[in-house]
C-alpha positions, -999 to +999 in steps of 0.1 A: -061+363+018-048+367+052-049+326+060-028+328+028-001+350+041-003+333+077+002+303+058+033+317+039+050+329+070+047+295+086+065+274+058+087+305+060+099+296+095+098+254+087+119+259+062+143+285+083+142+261+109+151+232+089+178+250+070+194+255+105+191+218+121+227+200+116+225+175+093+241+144+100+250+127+060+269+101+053+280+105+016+301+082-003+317+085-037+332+058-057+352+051-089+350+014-102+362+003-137+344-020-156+308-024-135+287+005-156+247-004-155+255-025-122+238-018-095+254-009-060+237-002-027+244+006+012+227-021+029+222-024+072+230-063+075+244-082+048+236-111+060+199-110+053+184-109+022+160-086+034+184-062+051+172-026+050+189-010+019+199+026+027+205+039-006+212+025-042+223+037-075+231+023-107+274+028-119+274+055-145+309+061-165+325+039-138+309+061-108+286+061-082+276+087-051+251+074-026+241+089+009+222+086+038+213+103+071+233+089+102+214+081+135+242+064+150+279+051+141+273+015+131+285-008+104+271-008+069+278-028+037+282-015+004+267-041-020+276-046-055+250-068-072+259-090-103+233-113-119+232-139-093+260-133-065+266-101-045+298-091-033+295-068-003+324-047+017+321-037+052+320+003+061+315+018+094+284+049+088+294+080+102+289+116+092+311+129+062+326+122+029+340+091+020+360+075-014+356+038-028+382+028-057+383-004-068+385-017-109+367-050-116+402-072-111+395-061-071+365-070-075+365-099-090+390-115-068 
């Protein structure tokens, strides 16, 4: 019982500890018409195939929200994959909360 309770008080004071650590996030929110069931990601370097993919969502009622922790202000790409192409928009990753627009004439064009 008492490793129990010693136990207890030390995922206590993980979890206060973590609670209290900043968190650096990168979120970003979009709105684009006409792409529902696509898939859109935040990729490292576009122009691999293989770049590391930070997050990724599917658009739902013409929205999306990924995030991501931020080590470091660099450039990212958000990716928006169609059956064979991917079009891909450079954004620089830094802490805080960002908003994509577009309807599918933008990005189609």
């Amino acid at each position: 019982m008492t490793h129990l309770l010693i136990c207890m008080l030390l995922l206590a004071a993980l979890l206060l500890a973590a609670a209290k650590a900043p968190l650096k996030l990168f979120l970003l929110t979009g709105t684009v018409r006409g792409r529902n069931g696509q898939r859109v990601s935040l990729v490292e370097n576009r122009m691999e195939q293989s770049g590391q993919v930070l997050s990724t969502v599917m658009i739902q009622n013409d929205q999306f929200r990924l995030s991501c922790n931020v080590e470091q202000k660099t450039t990212v790409y958000l990716v928006f994959h169609e059956e064979k192409e991917r079009k891909s928009y450079p954004l620089m990753l830094k802490e805080g909360h960002f908003n994509f627009c577009a309807d599918e004439g933008i990005l189609n064009g």
